[in-house]
C-alpha beads as a LAMMPS data file, in Angstrom:
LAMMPS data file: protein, C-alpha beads

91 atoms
90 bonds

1 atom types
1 bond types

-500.0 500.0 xlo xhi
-500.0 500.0 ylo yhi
-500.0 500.0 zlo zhi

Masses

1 110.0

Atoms # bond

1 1 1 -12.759 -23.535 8.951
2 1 1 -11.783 -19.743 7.723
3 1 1 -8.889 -19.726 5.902
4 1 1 -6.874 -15.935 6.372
5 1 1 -4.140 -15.478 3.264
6 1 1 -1.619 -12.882 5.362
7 1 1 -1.623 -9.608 3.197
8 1 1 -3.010 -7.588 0.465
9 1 1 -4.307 -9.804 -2.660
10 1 1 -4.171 -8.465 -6.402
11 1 1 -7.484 -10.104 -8.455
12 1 1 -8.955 -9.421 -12.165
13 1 1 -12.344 -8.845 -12.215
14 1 1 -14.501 -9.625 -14.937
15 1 1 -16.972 -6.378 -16.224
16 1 1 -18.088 -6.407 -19.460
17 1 1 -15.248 -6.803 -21.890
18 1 1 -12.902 -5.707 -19.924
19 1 1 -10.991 -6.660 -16.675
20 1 1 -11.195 -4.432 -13.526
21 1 1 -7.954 -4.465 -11.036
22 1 1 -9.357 -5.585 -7.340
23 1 1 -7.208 -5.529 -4.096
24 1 1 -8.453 -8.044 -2.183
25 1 1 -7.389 -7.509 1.909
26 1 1 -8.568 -10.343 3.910
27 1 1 -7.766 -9.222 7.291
28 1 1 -10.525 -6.154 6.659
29 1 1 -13.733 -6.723 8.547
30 1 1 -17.141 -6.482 6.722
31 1 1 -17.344 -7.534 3.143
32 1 1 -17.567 -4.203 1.551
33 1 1 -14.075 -3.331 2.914
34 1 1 -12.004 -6.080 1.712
35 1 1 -12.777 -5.678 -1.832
36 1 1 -10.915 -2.624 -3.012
37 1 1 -11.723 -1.599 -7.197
38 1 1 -9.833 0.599 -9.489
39 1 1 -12.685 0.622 -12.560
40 1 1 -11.443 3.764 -13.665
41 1 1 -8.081 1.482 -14.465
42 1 1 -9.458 -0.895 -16.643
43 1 1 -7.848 -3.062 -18.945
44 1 1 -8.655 -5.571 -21.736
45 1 1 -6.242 -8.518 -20.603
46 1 1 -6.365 -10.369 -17.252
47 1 1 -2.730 -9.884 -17.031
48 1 1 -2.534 -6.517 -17.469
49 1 1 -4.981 -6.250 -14.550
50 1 1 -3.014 -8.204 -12.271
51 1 1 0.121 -6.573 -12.836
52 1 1 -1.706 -2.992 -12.344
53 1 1 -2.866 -4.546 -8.768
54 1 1 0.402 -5.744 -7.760
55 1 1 2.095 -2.748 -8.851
56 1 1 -0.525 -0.497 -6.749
57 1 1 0.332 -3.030 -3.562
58 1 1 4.351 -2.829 -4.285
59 1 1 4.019 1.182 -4.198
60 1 1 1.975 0.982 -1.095
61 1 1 4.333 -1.161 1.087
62 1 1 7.268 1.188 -0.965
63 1 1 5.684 4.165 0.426
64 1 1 4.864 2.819 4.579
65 1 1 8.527 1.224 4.432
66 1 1 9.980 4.535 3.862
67 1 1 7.521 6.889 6.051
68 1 1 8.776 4.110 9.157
69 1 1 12.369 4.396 7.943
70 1 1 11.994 8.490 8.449
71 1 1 10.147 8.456 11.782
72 1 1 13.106 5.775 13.019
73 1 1 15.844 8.667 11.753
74 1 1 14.511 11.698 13.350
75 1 1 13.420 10.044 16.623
76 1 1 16.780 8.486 17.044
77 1 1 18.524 9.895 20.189
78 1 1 21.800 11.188 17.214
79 1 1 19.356 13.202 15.322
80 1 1 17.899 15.176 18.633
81 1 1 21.234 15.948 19.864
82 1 1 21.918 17.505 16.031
83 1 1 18.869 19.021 16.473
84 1 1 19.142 20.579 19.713
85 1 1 22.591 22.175 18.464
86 1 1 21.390 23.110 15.451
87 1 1 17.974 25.255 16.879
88 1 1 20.687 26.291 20.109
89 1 1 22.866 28.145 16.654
90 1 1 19.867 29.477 15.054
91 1 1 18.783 31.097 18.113

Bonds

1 1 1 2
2 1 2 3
3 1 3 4
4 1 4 5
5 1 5 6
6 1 6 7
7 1 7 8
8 1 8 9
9 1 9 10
10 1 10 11
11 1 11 12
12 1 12 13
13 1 13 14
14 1 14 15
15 1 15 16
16 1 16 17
17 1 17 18
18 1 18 19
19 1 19 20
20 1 20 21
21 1 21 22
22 1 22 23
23 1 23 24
24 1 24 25
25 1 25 26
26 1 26 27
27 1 27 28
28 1 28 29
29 1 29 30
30 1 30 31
31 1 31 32
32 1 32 33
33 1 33 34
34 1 34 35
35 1 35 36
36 1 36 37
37 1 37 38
38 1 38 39
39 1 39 40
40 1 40 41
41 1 41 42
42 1 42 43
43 1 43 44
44 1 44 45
45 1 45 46
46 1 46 47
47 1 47 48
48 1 48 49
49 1 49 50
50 1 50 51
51 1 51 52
52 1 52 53
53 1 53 54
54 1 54 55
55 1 55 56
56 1 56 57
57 1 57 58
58 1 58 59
59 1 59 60
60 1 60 61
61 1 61 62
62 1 62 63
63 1 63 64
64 1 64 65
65 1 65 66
66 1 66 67
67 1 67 68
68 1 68 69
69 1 69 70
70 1 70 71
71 1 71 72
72 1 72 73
73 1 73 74
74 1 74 75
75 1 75 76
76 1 76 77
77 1 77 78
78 1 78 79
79 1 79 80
80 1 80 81
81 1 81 82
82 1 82 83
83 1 83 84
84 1 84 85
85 1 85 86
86 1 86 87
87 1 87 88
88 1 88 89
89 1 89 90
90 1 90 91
């Protein structure tokens, strides 16, 4: 039985002395995909690590929320009326 966690996973990875931040995405396909490292973003505490993954995920989802919230405001029927009067004055 496969067990699927839904969404993006922060991890600490051990290297050397330090701890590397790893985004771990289970619903990639082949192995080499779902393990995503930041080794230029070391740090010497676990925690650290962890927080510097989650932080990376938070911005991410941040970032896609707000491209979708712009692409539902200028396709909404409103913005292509203002739109159409507003490139009918320019013209």
């Amino acid at each position: 039985m496969k067990i699927i966690l839904p969404g993006s996973m922060p991890v600490a990875c051990r290297v050397g002395n330090g701890f590397v931040p790893v985004i771990f995405h289970p619903d990639r396909g082949p192995e080499y995909l779902r393990w995503e490292r930041h080794p230029r973003k070391a740090k010497s505490n676990p925690d650290e690590a962890l927080a510097y993954a989650a932080r990376v995920i938070w911005y991410r989802q941040m970032r896609a929320a707000e491209k979708r919230r712009r692409l539902e405001a200028i396709s909404h029927p409103r913005y292509l009326g203002y739109l159409r009067r507003y490139l009918e004055a320019a013209e």
